[in-house]
Backbone bond lengths (Angstrom), bond angles and torsions (degrees), N, CA, C in turn:
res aa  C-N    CA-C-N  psi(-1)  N-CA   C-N-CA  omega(-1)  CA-C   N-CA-C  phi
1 X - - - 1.450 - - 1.524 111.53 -
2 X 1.425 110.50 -47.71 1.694 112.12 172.37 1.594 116.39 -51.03
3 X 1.177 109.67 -31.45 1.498 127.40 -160.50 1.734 106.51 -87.68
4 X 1.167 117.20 -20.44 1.193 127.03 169.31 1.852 117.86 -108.42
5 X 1.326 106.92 4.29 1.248 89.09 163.26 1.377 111.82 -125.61
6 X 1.422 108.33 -3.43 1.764 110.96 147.78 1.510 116.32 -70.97
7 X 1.473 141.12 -18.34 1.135 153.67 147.07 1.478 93.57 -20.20
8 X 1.786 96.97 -72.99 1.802 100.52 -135.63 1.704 92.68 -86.56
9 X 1.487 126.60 -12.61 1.033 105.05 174.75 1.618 122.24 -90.66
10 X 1.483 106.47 -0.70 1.618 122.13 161.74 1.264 99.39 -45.53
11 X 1.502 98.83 -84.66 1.779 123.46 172.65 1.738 116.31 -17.51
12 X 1.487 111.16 -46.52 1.063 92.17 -174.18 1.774 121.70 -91.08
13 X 1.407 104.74 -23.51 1.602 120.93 161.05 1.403 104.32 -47.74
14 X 1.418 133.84 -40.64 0.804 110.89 -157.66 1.623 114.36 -97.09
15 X 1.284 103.78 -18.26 1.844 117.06 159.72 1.252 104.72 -67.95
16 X 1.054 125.62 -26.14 1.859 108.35 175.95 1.564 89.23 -82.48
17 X 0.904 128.69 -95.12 1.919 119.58 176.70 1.936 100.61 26.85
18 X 1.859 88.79 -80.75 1.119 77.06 -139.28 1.604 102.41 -89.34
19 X 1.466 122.48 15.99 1.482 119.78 142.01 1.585 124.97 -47.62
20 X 1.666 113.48 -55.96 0.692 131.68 157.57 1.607 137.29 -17.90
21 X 1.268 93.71 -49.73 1.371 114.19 -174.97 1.664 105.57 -91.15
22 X 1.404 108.47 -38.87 1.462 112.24 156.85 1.516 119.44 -30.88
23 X 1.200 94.92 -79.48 1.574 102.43 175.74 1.452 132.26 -77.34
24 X 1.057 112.73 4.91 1.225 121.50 131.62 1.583 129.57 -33.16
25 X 1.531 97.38 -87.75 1.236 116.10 175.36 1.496 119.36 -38.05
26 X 1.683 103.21 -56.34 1.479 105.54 167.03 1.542 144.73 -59.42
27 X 1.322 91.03 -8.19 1.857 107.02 179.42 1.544 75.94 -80.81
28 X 1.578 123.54 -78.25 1.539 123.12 -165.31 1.758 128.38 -34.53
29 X 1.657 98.22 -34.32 0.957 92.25 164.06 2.382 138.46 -74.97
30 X 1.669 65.77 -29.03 1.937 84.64 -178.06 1.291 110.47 -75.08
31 X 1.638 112.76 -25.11 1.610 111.68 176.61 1.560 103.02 -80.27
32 X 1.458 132.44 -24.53 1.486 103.95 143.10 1.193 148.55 -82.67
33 X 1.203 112.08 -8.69 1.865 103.71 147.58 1.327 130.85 -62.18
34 X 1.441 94.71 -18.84 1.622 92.09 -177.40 1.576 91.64 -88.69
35 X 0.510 142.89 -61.87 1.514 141.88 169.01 1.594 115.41 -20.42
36 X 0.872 125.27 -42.79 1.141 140.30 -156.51 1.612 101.19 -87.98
37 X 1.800 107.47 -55.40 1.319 117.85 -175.00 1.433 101.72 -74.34
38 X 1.158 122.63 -28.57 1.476 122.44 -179.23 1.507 110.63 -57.27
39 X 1.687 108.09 -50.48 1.753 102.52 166.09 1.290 119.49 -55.02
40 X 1.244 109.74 -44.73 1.570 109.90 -176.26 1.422 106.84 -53.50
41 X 1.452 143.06 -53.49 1.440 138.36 -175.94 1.399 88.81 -65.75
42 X 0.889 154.46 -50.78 1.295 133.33 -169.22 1.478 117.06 -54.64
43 X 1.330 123.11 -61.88 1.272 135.05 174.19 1.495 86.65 -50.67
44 X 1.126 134.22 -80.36 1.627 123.10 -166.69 1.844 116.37 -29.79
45 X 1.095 94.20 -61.40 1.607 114.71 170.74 1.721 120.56 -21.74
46 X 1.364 83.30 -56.94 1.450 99.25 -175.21 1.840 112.80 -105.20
47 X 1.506 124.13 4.40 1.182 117.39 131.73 1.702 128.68 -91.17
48 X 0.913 117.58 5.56 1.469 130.53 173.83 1.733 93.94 -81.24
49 X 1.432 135.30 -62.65 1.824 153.89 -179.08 1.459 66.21 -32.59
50 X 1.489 110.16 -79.80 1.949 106.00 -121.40 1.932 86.53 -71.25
51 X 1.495 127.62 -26.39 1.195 102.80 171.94 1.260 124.26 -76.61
52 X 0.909 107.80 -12.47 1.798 107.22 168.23 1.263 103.05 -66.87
53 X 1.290 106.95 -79.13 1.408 113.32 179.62 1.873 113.06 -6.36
54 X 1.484 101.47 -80.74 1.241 128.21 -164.51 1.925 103.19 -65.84
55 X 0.979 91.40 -29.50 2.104 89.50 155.80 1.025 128.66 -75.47
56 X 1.526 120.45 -15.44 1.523 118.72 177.31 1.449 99.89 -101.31
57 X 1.317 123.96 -20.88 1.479 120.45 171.71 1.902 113.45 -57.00
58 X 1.141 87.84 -56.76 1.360 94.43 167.23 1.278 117.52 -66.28
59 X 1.390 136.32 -53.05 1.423 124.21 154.61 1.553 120.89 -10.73
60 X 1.446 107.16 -77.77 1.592 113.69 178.67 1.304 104.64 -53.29
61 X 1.331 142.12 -37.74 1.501 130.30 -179.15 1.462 129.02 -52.47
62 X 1.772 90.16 -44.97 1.063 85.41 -170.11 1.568 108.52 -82.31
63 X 1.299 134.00 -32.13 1.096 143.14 -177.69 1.801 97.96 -41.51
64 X 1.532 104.61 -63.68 1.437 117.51 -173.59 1.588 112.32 -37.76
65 X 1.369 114.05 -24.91 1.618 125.02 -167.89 1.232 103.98 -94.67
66 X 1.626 122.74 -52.62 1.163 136.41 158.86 1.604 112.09 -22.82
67 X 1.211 108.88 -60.32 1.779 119.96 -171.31 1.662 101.93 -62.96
68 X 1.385 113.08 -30.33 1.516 114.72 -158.31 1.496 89.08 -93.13
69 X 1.377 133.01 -36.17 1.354 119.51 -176.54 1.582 108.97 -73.09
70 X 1.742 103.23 -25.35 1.839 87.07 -178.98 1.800 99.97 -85.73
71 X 1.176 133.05 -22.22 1.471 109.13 173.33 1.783 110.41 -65.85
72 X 1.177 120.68 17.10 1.809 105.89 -179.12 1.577 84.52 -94.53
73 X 0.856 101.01 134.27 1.568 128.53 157.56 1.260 121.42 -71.68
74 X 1.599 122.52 65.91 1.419 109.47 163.13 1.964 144.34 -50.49
C-alpha cells in the first residue's frame, strides 16, 4: 500500500515537472513575440512621424500654391 502511493505521488511530481517545463517554454516563447511586436510598433511609430511629417510638408505646399493662384488676377 505504501509502495503504491509513493508510485502515484512520483506520478504526480512528475506531471507538474513537466507542466512546468511546458510553461516554461511558453513564457520564452511569448516573451519573443512580445519582443518582436514591440520592434514592430516601433518601426511603425516612426513611419507613421515621417508620414505625418511628410503630409504637412505637402500640406504647406500646396496651400503655398493655392495662395499664389489666388493672387493672379484674372
Amino acid at each position: 500500500m505504501a509502495e503504491e502511493s509513493f508510485e502515484l505521488i512520483e506520478k504526480k511530481i512528475n506531471d507538474l515537472i513537466q507542466v512546468v517545463d511546458a510553461l516554461k517554454k511558453e513564457k520564452a516563447t511569448l516573451a519573443e513575440e512580445i519582443s518582436r511586436l514591440e520592434g514592430e510598433t516601433k518601426e511603425m511609430t516612426k513611419k507613421l512621424s515621417e508620414l505625418t511629417r511628410e503630409r504637412g510638408e505637402v500640406k504647406d505646399r500646396v496651400e503655398r500654391i493655392l495662395s499664389r493662384l489666388d493672387a493672379i488676377e484674372l
